[in-house]
C-alpha beads as a LAMMPS data file, in Angstrom:
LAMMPS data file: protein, C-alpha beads

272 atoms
271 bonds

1 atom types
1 bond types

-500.0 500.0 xlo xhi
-500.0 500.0 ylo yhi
-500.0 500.0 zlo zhi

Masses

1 110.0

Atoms # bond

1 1 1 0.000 0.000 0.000
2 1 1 1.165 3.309 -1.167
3 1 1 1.438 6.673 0.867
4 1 1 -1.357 8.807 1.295
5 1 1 -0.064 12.542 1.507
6 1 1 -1.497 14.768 4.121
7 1 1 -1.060 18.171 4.537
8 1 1 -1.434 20.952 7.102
9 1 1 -2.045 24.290 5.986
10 1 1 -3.137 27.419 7.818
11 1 1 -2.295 31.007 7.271
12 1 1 -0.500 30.800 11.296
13 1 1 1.854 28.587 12.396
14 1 1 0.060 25.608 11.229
15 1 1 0.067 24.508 14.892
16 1 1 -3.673 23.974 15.533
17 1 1 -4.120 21.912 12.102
18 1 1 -1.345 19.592 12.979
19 1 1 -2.672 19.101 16.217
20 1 1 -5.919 18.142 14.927
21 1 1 -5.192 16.268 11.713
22 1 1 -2.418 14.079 13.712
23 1 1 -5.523 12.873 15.961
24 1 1 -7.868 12.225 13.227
25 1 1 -5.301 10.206 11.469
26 1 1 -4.360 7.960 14.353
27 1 1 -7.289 6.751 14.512
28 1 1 -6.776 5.088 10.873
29 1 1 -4.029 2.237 11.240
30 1 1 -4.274 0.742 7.712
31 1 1 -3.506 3.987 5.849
32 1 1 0.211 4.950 5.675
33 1 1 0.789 8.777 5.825
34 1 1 3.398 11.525 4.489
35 1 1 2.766 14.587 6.015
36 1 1 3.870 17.982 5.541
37 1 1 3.035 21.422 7.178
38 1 1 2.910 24.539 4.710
39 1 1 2.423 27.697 7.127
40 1 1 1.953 31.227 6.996
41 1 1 -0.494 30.705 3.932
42 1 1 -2.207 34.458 4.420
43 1 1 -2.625 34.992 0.540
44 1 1 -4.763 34.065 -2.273
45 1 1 -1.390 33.739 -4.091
46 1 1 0.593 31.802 -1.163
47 1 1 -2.587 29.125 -1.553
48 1 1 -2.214 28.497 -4.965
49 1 1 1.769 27.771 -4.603
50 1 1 0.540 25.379 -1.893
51 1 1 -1.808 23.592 -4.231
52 1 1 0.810 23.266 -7.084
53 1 1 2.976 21.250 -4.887
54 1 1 -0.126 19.189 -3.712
55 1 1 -0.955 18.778 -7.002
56 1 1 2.651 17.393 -7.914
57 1 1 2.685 15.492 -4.774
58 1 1 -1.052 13.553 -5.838
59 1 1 1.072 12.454 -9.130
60 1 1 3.932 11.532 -7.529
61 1 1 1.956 9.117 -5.084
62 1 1 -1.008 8.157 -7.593
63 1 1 -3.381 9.211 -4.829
64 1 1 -6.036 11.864 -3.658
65 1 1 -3.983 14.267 -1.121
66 1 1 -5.734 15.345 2.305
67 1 1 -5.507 18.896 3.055
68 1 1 -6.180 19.640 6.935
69 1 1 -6.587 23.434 6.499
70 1 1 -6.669 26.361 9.356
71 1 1 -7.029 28.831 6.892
72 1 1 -9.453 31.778 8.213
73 1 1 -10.105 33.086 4.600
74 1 1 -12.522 31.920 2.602
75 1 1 -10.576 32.705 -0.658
76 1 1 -7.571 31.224 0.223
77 1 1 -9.757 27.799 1.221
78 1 1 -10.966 27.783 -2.376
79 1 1 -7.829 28.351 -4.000
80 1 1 -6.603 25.142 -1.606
81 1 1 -8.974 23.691 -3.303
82 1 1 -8.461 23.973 -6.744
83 1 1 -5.980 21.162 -5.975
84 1 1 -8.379 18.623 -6.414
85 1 1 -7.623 17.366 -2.794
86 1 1 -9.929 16.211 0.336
87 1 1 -10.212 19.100 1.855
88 1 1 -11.289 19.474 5.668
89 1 1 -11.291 22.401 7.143
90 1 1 -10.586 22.425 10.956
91 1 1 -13.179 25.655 11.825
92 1 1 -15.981 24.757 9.483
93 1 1 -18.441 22.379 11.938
94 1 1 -18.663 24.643 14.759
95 1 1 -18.526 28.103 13.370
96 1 1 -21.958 28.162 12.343
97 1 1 -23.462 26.902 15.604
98 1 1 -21.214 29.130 17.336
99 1 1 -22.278 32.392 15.675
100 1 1 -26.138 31.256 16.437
101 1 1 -25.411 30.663 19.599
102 1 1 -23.003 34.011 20.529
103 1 1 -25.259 36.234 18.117
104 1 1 -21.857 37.392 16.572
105 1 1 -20.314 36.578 13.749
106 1 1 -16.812 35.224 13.618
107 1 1 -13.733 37.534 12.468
108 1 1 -11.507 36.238 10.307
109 1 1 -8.735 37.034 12.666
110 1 1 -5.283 35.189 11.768
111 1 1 -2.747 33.841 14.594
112 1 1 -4.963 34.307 17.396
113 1 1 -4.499 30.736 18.656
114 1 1 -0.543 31.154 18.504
115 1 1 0.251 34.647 17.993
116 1 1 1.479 37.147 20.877
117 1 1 -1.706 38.417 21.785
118 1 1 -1.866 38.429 25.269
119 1 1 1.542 39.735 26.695
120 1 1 1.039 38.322 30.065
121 1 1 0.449 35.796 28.911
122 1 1 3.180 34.619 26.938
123 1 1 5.021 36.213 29.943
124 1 1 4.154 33.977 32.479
125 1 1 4.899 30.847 29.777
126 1 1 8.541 32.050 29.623
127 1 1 8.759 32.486 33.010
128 1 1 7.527 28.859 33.430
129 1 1 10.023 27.881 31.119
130 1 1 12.610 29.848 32.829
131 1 1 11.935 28.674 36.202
132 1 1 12.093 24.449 34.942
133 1 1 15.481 25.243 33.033
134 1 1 16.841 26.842 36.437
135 1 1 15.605 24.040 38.920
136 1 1 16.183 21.009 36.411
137 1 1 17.695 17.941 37.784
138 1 1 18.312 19.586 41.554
139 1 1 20.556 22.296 39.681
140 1 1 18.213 24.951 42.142
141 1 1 16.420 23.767 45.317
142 1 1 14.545 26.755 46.740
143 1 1 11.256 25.265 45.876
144 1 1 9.059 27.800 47.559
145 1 1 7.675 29.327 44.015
146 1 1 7.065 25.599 42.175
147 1 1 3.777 24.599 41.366
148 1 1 5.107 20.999 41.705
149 1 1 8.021 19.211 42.104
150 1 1 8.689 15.630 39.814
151 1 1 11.218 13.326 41.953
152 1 1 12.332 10.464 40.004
153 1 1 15.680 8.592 39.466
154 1 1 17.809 9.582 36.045
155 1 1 16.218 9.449 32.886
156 1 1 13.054 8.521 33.877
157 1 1 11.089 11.525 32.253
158 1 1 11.402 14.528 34.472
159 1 1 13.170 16.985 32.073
160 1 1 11.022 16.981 29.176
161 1 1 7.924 16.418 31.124
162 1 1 8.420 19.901 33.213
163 1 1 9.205 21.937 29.985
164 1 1 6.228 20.632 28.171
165 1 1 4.351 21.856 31.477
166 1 1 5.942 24.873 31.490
167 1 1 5.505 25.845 27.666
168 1 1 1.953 24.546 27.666
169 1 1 0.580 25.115 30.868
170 1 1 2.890 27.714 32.346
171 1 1 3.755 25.743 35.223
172 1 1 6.739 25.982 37.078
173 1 1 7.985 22.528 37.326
174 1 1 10.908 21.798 39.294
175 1 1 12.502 18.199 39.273
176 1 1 14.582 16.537 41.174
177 1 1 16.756 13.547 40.866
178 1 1 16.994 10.565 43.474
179 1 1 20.948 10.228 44.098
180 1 1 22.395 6.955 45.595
181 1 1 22.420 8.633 48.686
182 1 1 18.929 9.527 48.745
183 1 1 18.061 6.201 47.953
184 1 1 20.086 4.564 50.741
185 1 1 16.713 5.205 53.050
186 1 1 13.020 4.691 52.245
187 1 1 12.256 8.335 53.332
188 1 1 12.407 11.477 51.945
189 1 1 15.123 13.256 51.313
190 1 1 15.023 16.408 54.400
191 1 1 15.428 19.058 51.435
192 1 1 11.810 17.798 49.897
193 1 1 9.970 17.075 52.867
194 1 1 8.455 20.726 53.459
195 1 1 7.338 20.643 49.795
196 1 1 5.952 17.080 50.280
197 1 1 2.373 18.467 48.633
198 1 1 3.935 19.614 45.659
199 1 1 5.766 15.910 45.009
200 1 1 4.668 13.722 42.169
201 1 1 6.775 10.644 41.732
202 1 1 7.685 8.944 38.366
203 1 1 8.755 5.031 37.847
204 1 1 10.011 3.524 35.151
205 1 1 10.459 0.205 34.256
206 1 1 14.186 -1.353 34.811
207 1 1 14.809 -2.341 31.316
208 1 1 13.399 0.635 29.226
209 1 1 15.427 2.652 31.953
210 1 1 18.363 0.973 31.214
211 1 1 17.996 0.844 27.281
212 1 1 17.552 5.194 27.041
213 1 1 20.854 4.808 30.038
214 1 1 22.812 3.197 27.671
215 1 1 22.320 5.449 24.884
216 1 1 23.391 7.774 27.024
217 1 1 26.621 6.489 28.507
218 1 1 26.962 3.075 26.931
219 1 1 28.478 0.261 29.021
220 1 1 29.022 2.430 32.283
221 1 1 27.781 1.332 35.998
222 1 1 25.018 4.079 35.175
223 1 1 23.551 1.984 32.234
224 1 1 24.128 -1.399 34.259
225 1 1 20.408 -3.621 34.247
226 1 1 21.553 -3.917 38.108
227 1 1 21.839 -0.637 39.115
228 1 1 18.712 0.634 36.876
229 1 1 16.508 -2.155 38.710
230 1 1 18.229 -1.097 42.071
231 1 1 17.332 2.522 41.804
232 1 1 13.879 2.088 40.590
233 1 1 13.042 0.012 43.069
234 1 1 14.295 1.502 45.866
235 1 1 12.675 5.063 44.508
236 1 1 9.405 2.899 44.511
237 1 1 9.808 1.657 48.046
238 1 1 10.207 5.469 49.074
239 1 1 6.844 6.496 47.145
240 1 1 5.208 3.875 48.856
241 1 1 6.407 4.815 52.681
242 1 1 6.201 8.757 52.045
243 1 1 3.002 8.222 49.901
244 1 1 3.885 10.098 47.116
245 1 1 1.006 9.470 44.397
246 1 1 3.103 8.058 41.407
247 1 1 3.161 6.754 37.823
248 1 1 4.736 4.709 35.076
249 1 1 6.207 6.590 32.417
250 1 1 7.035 3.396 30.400
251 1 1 4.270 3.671 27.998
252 1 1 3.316 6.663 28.876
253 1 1 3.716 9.570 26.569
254 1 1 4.871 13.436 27.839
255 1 1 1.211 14.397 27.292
256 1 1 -0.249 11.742 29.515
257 1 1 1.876 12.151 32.332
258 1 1 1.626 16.106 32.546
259 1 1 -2.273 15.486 32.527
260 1 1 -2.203 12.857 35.277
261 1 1 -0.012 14.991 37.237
262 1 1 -1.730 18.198 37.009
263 1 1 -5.199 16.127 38.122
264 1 1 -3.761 14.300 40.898
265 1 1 -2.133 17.870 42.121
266 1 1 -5.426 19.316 41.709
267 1 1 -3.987 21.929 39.795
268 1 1 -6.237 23.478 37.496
269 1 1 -4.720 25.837 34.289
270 1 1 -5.695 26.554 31.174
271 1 1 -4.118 25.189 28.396
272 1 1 -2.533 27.792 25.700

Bonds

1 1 1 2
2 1 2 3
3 1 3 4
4 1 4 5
5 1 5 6
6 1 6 7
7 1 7 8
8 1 8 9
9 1 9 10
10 1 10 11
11 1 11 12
12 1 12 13
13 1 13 14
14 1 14 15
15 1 15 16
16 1 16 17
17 1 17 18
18 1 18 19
19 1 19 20
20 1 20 21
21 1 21 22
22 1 22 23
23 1 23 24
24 1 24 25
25 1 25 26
26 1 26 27
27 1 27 28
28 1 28 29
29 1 29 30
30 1 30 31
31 1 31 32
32 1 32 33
33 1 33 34
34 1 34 35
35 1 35 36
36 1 36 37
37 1 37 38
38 1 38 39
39 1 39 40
40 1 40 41
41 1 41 42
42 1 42 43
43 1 43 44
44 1 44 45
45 1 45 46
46 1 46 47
47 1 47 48
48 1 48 49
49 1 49 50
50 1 50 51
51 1 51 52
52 1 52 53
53 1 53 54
54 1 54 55
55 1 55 56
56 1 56 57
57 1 57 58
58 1 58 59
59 1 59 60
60 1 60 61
61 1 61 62
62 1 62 63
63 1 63 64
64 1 64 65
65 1 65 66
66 1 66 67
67 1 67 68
68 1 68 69
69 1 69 70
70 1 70 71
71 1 71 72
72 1 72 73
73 1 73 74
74 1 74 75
75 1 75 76
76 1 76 77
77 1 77 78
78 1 78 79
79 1 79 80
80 1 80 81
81 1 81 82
82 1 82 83
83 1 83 84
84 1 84 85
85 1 85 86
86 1 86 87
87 1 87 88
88 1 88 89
89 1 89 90
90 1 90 91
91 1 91 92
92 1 92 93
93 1 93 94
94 1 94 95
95 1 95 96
96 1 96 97
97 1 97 98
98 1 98 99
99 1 99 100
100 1 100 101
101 1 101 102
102 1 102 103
103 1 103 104
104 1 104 105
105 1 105 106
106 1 106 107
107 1 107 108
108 1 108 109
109 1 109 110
110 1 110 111
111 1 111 112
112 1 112 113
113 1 113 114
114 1 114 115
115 1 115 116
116 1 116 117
117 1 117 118
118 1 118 119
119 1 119 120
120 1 120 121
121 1 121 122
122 1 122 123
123 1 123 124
124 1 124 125
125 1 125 126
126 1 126 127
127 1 127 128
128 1 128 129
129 1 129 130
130 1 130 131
131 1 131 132
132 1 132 133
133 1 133 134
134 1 134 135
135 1 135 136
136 1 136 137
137 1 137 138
138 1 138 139
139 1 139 140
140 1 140 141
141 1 141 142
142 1 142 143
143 1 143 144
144 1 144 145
145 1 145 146
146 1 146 147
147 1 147 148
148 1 148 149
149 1 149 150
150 1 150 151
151 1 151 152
152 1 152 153
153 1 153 154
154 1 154 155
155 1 155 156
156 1 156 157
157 1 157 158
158 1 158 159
159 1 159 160
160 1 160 161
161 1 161 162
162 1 162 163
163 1 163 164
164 1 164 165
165 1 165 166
166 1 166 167
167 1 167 168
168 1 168 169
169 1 169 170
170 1 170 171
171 1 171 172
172 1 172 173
173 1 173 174
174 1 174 175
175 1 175 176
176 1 176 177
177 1 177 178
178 1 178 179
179 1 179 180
180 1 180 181
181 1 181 182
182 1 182 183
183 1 183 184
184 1 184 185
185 1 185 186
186 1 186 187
187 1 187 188
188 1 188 189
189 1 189 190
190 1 190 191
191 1 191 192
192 1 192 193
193 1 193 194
194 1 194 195
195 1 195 196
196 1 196 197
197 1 197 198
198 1 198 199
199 1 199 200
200 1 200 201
201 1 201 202
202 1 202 203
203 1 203 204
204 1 204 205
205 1 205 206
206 1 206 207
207 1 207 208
208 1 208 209
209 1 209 210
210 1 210 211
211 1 211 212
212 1 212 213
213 1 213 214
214 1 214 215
215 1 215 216
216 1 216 217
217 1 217 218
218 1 218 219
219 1 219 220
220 1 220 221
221 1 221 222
222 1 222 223
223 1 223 224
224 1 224 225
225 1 225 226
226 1 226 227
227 1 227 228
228 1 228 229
229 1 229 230
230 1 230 231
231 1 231 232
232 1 232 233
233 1 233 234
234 1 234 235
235 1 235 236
236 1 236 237
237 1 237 238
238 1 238 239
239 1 239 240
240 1 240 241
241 1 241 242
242 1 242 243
243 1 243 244
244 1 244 245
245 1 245 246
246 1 246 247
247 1 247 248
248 1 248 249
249 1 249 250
250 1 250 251
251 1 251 252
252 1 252 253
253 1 253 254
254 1 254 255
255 1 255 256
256 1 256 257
257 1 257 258
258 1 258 259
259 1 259 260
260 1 260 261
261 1 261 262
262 1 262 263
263 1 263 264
264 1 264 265
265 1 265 266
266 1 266 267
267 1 267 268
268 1 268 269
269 1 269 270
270 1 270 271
271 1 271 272
């Protein structure tokens, strides 16, 4: 079975299309997909250089293209369409019933959803994202400003799961990472104990943790199956004593775990 192309258009970023075609398309498992984002499509002209290269890409693959399209103007849609591709446009179901209900009818307002619109903010995101860089991995411990704190032992998921709660949340995630020492006893470590409410523990399982160890330094004590299973389960035993709601992050993607964390918290933000 051939590639089916798939592309993401919008006159923004192309962000919000992405988002939503890469959901719709998961859901198909037989289809194979090449995808490609074409942003910053604000022109009548712009869309009909966008559907000359969908046009070559339908010959090159000897099939009907999907366009997932965030464009605001109506123009540019139709000259997306002149490329003879499926074309599903993100906004169309629930504008209508949305300008019923409000009364109002929609501007055709582009980069709202992504642009720098509201200065505080994109303030307070940077800030976030400022505050996880500077308390990543125990590098700052004056937790009195974090939102929450992720303890876990290396590699099991902290880093990137703070930033994406800082960048999409504006959180400010700290993390901190179990040492040897700290993991010599089954309770908390004394610097972590007044922030105990702000904890959330990650696990990992012992082989996956020692697989992404080893790409990381290959064949040292650190990457050892031993002292992975070791660590995780003495970080475990320490959850359990202290409490410390945790999770999995084996098969558990960056998304899942900063949504499970922010519910178990009970911390409540918008996402932006």
């Amino acid at each position: 079975m051939g590639l089916r192309p798939v592309f993401y258009i919008s006159d923004g970023t192309g962000i919000t299309a992405e988002t939503i075609g890469h959901t719709l398309l998961t859901q198909f498992q037989e289809t194979r997909f090449v995808s490609e984002r074409i942003s910053f499509v604000d022109s009548v002209e712009r869309a009909r250089e966008a559907a000359e290269r969908i046009r070559k890409a339908a010959e090159m693959h000897g099939v009907r293209p999907v366009i997932i399209n965030s464009c605001v103007d109506n123009e540019v849609s139709a000259a997306l369409a002149e490329s003879g591709a499926l074309l599903l446009d993100v906004f169309a179901p629930f504008i209508e019933p949305l300008e019923q209900e409000f009364g109002e009818t929609r501007r055709h307002a582009v980069g709202q959803a992504h642009g720098l619109v509201d200065f505080e903010t994109y303030h307070r995101r940077i800030n976030a994202m400022n505050y996880a860089l500077t308390h990543d991995d125990g590098a700052s411990i004056d937790y009195a400003e974090a939102d929450l704190i992720l303890v876990a032992v290396s590699r099991a998921g902290k880093t990137p799961t703070c930033v994406y709660l800082a960048l999409h949340y504006g959180i400010r995630a700290a993390n901190y990472p179990l040492t040897e020492e700290d993991l010599e006893h089954d309770r908390l470590p004394p610097r972590l104990r007044p922030y105990r409410h702000k904890l959330f523990g990650l696990t990992i399982d012992p082989i996956r943790l020692q697989q992404i160890r080893q790409e990381r330094r290959p064949n040292s004590r650190y990457a050892k199956f031993e002292t992975c299973k070791r660590e995780v389960a003495a970080a475990e035993m320490m959850f359990r004593a202290e409490r410390i709601p945790t999770l999995s992050t084996t098969h558990t993607s960056i998304e899942e775990i900063s949504s499970k964390v922010l519910s178990t918290l009970g911390i409540r933000r918008e996402m932006f």
